[in-house]
Steps between C-alpha positions, in 0.01 A plus 500: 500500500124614526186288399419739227812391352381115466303522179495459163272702312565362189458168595098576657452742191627202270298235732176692499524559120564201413156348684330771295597373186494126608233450744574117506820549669341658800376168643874353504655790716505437829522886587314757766340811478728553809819423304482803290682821641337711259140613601356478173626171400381391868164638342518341169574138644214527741254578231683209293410300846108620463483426177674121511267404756181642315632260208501860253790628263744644590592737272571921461090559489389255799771641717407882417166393575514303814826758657210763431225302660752476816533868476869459461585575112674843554705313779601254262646716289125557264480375136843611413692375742356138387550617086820558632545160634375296192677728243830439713492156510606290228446160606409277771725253436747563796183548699632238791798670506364880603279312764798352666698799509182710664428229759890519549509888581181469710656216686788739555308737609274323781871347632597891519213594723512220666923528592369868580235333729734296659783748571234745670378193720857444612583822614178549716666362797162447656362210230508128581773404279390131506169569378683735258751294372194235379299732367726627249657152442082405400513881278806380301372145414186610409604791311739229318219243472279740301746576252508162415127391423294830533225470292297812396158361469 
């Protein structure tokens, strides 16, 4: 299986939408920019991240605003891409429950490159397989770690 296979678009299109129509919940997800396959909800959160931190609403306007400010709206999908999201998105009740299963997939997806890390050390005949061995032993427990208390401020 490849690593563009470990996501669920539906569950970042229903996690980001649901932030947009209840900023409140954004501040209880324990999610990163990083965990999001899908550039423009990478994009999205991050300007959710800016505008946490600067204490401002979060809402369809402020993130047009500040994703054009950063110079990446069209990235992001532009205006209707984020329509699209709040029109799409019902409720954020079941917010939680998209989070976990986008920090799941990323998690999948870091283990991925890292087993594909691992299996290219192993071959190369000429690596210290010691110093190998804890490295990726240190990759997979903090790759584990984060999944379990990330926190996206």
């Amino acid at each position: 299986m490849n690593e563009t296979a470990i996501y669920s678009q539906d569950a970042e299109k229903a996690l980001v939408g649901s932030v947009l129509i209840h900023q409140e919940s954004f501040a209880e997800l324990a999610v990163e920019a990083e965990d999001f396959y899908l550039t423009q909800n990478r994009l999205i959160w991050r300007a959710f991240q800016r505008l946490y931190r600067a204490k401002k609403a979060i809402d369809y306007l402020t993130v047009q605003d500040n994703l054009s400010i950063d110079g990446s709206l069209v990235q992001a999908g532009g205006p209707d891409y984020l329509i699209q999201l709040v029109n799409e998105t019902i409720s954020s009740l079941h917010v939680q429950d998209y989070a976990v299963i986008v920090r799941d997939r990323a998690e999948r997806r870091r283990m991925v490159r890292i087993a594909s890390e691992m299996a290219t050390r192993a071959y190369d005949l000429d690596s210290d397989l010691d110093a190998a061995q804890g490295h990726w032993v240190e990759q997979i427990f903090t790759t584990r770690r984060r999944g379990q208390g990330a926190c996206h401020i």
